[in-house]
N, C-alpha and C positions, 0 to 999 in steps of 0.2 A: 447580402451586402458583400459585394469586392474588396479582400483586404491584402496588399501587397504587402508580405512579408521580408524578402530581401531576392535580387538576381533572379526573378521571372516563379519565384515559388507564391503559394498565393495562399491564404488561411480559407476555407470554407464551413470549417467545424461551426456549431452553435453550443448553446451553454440552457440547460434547463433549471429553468430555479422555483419550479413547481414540482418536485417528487421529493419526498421527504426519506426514503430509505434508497439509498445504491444498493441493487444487487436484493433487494426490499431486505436487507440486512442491516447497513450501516446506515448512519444519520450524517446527512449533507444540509446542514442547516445553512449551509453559504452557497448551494446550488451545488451542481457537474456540470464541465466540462465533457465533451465530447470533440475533439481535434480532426479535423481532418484537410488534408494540403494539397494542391495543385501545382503542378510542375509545366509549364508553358514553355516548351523547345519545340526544337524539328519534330521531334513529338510529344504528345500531350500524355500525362500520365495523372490519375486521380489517387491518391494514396489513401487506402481503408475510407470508408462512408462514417454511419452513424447510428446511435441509438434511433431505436421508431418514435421517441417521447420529443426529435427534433427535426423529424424526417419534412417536414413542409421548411422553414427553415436552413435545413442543408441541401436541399432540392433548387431553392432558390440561389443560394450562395453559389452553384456549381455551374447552374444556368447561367446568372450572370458571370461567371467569372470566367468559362468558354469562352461566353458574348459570338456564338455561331460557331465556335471552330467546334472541330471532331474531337472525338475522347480517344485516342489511341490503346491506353492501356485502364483498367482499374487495377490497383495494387493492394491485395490484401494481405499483411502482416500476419495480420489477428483475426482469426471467425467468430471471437466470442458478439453475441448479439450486440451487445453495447456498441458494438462498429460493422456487423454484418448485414445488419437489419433492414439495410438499404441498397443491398446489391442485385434483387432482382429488379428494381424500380430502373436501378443505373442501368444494368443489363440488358433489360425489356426496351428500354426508352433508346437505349442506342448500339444498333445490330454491329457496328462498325468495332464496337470495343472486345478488344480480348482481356480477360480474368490471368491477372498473373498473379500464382500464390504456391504453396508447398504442397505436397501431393496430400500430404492429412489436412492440410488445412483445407482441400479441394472435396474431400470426402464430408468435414461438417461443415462445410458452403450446402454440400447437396442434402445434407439433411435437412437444415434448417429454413434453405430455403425450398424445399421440394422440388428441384428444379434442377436438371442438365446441365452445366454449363463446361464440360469436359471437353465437346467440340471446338469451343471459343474460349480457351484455355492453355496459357503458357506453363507448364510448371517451372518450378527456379529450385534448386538447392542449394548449398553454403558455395561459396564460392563465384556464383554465376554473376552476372550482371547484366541488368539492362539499361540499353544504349538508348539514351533520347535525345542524342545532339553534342552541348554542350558538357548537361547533366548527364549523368548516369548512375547508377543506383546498384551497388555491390550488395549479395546479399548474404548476411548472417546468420546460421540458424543459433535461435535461442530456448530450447524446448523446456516447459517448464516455470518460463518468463511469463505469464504464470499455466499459463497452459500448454499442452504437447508440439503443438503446430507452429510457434512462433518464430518468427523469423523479424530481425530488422536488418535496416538497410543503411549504407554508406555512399554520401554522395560526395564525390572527392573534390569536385570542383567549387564546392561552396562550404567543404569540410563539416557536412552537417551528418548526423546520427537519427534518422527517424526510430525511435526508438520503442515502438511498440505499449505496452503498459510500464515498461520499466521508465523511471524517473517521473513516474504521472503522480499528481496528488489529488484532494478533493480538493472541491473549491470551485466558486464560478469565478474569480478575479476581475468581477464585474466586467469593464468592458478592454480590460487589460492584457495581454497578449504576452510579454515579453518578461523575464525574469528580473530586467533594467527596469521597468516601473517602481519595484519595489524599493523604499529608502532603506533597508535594511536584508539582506538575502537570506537571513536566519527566520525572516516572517514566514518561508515558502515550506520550513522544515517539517513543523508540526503537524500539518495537513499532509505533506510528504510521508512523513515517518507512519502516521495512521492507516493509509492507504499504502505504503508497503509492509507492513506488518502483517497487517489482513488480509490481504490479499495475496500477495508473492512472500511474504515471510515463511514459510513452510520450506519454501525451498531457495533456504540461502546457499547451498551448494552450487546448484545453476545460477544465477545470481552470480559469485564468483567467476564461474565459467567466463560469461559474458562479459564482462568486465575486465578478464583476461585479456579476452579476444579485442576488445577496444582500447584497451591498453596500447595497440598497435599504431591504431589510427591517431592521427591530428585531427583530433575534436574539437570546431570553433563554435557551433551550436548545434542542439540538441533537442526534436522536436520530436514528444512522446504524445499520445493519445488521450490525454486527460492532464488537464493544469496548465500551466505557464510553460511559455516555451522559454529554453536558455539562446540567450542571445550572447552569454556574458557567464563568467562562473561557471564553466561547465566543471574545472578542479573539484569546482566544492560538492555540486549533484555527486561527481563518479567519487568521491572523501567519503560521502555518506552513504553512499551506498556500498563501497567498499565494508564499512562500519555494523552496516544493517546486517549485509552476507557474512561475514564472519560472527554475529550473535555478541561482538561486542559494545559493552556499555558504554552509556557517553556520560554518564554521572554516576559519583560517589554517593549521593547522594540517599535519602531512604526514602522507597515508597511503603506506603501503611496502606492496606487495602482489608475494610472490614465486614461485617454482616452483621447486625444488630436489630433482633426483636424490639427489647425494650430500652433500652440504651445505654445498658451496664458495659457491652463491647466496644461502645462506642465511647465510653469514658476513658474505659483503657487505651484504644487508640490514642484520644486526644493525649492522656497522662502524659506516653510514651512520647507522643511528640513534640510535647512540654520536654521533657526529659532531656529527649538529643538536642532542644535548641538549647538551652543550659549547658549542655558540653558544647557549645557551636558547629555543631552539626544540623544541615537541614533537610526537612523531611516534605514529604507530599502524603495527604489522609485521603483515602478514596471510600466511598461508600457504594460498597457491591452493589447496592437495590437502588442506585440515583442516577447511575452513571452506567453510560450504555458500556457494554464488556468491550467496543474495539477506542475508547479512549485507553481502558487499563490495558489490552495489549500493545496500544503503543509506548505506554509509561513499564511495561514490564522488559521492554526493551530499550529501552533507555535508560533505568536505573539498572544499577548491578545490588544493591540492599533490596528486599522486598522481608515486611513482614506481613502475613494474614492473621487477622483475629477473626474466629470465627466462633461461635452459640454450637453447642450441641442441639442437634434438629432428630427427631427420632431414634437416636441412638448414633448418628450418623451426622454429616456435613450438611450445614445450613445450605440450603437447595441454590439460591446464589450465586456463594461460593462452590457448591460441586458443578454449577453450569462453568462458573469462568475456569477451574482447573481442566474440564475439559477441554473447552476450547483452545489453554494452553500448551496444550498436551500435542494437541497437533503441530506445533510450531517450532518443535525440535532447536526449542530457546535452551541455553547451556551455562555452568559456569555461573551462577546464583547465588548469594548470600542470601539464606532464605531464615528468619527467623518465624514463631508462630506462637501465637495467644489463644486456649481454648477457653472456652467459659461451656458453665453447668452447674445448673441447681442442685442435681445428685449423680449427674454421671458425665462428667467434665472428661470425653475420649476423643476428642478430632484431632487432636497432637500427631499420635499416631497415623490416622486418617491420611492427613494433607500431608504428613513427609512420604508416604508410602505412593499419594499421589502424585506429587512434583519430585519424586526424587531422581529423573535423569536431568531435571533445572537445576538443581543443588550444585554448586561447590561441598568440595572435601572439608569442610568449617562446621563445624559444629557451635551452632550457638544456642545460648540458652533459649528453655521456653518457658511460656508462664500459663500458669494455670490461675484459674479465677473458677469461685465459687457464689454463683449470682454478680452481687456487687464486688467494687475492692478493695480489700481490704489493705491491712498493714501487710502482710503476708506477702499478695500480690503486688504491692508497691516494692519491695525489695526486689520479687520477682522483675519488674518490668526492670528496674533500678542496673541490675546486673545483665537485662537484654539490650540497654540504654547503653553501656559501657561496652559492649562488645561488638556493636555496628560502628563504633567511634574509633575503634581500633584500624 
């Protein structure tokens, strides 16, 4: 389907809402997104393809949306599959097009697709641009955005930021295109924050970089590889992701994140969050074994409070919670009010455990922890009582 986006740019991308894990990691119970754009000038340029799970789909959108003309350029950003997947179909089907992309990203084009394409090949680095008319496409290297190769682009003439996987979120947005659909632009976040967390979270430092670097430009829209395109609000996308990249919180707030056998850990979460609503303070309960690990790493970055309660499991971390600290472990998240609740019938030691493993998340705060022996008792009530009063601080 032909869908005119604004000034001869044209939408082509499809949306899959039959695969249940991105990346067969993450849960997209609202579908993906897959973005990709057409630039109709003196010359014709197709910016990054598409995953293979929409390849009939965005084959069609491309055909029709030529309607006979020639493909002058394909533009690859990004090699990762979810958008490379379809470059020898493009390639194969039209000898007339040359592959414009960065010299590594040129290298895993030829891995992945097995295939040449270095004869009929432009390479671009930071600075270059290419000239289609009108439009023209300045290009950015972004390396690390999330992967090595990446690069976006700047088109002066319509002030738009193709912006690779940065600013993408999950989500199909049903048959919704633009960031102005939504009646509220904080609906775009949540999905946003998840999918950069997990994904490009690791390296908020690049992140920054780039965001530097477009610091420069007049950004009127902003059209990344996955999610809503900004038509409107770009402030608020480059606000939060400023946010992201720097590993700061956007709530006071406490996230309780626990592990519970039988449910004595889980009491004490709830106690605890009984607790701080009594001080009016408010809190979020997560249950490690319910809840897939990238909703908590998006909530472990966006609260700055986190407490774990966690069971001694063989002498050691309820398995769980040692899967989700390592995960977090990767994501060189910082600056953490971390409190922790161990439980144990006769050898109550994970306190030790989980500071020793989150301890480059930790702020310099020491706050109390509580020990629980099975259930909880008086003992432990005073304990939570005085972890209660010190995240309220």
């Amino acid at each position: 389907m032909k869908r005119h986006l604004f000034d001869n740019v044209y939408y082509v991308g499809a949306c899959d809402k039959t695969k249940a894990l991105f990346e067969n990691l993450f849960p997209i119970p609202e579908g993906m997104r897959y973005n990709s754009y057409i630039i109709k000038d003196e010359k014709t340029a197709l910016l990054d393809t598409a995953d293979v799970s929409v390849r009939r789909e965005f084959t069609e959108n491309v055909t029709d949306t030529l309607d006979g003309a020639k493909l002058d350029y394909l533009v690859v950003h990004h090699a990762e599959p979810d958008h490379s997947s379809v470059i020898s179909e493009v390639m194969d089907s039209r000898p007339e097009t040359t592959l414009v992309t960065s010299a590594t990203a040129l290298k895993f084009i030829t891995q992945f697709c097995g295939k040449d394409y270095s004869s009929r090949t432009k390479i671009v680095k930071e600075g270059d641009i290419l000239d289609l008319g009108k439009h023209s496409l300045k290009f950015i290297a972004a390396p690390l955005v999330h992967w090595p190769e990446v690069m976006v682009s700047y088109d002066e003439h319509i002030k738009t930021l193709f912006s690779a996987d940065a600013f993408g979120s999950f989500g199909s947005s049903e048959g919704n295109l633009f960031i102005s659909s939504l009646e509220n632009t904080d609906d775009w976040v949540d999905e946003a924050r998840r999918y950069y967390t997990n994904i490009v979270g690791r390296f908020g430092t690049n992140t920054a970089a780039l965001l530097k670097k477009a610091a420069s430009l007049k950004i009127e829209k902003i059209c990344p590889l996955h999610g809503l395109i900004f038509d409107k609000n770009c402030e608020y996308a480059v606000k939060k992701y400023s946010t992201w990249a720097a590993y700061s919180a956007e709530s006071d707030d406490v996230l309780i994140v626990y592990g519970s056998m039988y449910g004595h850990t889980k009491a004490a979460a709830d106690m605890l969050s009984a607790m701080l609503a009594e001080r009016g303070k408010n809190s979020k309960t997560v249950d490690v074994s319910y809840t897939d690990f990238s909703y908590i790493i998006a909530d472990c970055f966006k609260y700055v409070n986190f407490v774990f309660a966690c069971p001694t499991y063989y002498n050691t971390l309820y398995p769980k919670i040692e899967q989700l600290f390592s995960s977090l472990r990767k994501l060189n998240l910082s600056s953490r009010r971390i409190g922790f609740i161990e439980n144990g019938t006769w050898a109550p030691n994970t306190v030790k455990l989980m500071k020793d493993a989150l301890l480059p998340m930790t702020a310099d705060i020491d706050l109390p922890s509580v020990t629980i022996k099975s259930s909880v008792d008086q003992s432990s009530v005073k304990q939570l009582e005085a972890l209660a009063d010190a995240l309220c601080k």
